[in-house]
N, C-alpha and C positions, 0 to 999 in steps of 0.2 A: 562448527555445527552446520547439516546441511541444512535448504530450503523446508526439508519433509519436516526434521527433528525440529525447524523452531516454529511451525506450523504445529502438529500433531501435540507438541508439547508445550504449546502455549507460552511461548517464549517471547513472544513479540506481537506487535498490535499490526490490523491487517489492515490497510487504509487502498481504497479504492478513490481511483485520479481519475474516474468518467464522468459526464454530464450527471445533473440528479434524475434524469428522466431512464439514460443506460441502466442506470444503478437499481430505478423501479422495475426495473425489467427482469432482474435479476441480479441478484451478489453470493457472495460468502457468508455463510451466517457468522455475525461477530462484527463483519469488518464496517468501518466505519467511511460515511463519502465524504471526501473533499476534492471537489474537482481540481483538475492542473490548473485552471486560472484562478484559483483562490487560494493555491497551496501558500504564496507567502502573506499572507495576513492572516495564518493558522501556524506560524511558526512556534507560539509560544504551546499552544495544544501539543500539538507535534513532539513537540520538546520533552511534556511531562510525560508521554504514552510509555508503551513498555516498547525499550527498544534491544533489537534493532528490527526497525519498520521493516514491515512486508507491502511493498507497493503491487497494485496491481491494476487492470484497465481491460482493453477488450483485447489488444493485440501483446505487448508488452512496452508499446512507442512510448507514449503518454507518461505510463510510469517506468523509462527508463529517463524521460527529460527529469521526473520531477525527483528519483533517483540523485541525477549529476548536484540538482539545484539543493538538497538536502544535503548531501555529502558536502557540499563548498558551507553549510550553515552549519557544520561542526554534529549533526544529524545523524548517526548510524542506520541506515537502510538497506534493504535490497530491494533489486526488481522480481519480483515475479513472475512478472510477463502478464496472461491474461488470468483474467478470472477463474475462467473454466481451469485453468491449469493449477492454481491455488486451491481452487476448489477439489479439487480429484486429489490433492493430497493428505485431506482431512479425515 
């Protein structure tokens, strides 16, 4: 299943990995913040969500690190890259 179809189709929860001030500034409607320095003491949330996580950020850096670090914690995810790009496929 591509990025669009688990997007569009509500297949997976959409978790944005910027600061919470980025995130005020704008997001995805839905998706939820957890910044990249908080992502592991949010592992057990993480866990219960619908997966497979749609990460995303401002560039795609951020949520391709926290991407690697999910996928080693047994985590189904993908990167999305940035917002704006997750967004445009809604």
């Amino acid at each position: 299943m591509n990025l669009k179809t688990l997007i569009q189709e509500n297949h997976s929860a959409i978790i944005d990995v910027r600061s919470r001030g980025e995130f005020m500034g704008g997001h995805v409607k839905g998706s939820v913040n957890i910044p990249l320095q908080e992502i592991t003491t949010h592992l057990d949330q993480l866990k219960s969500m619908k997966q497979p996580l749609v990460l995303c950020c401002a560039s795609g850096n951020r949520s391709g690190q926290a991407e690697r670090y999910l996928s080693q914690q047994g985590i189904e995810c993908v990167n999305g890259g940035s917002w704006f790009e997750v967004n445009s496929k809604i």
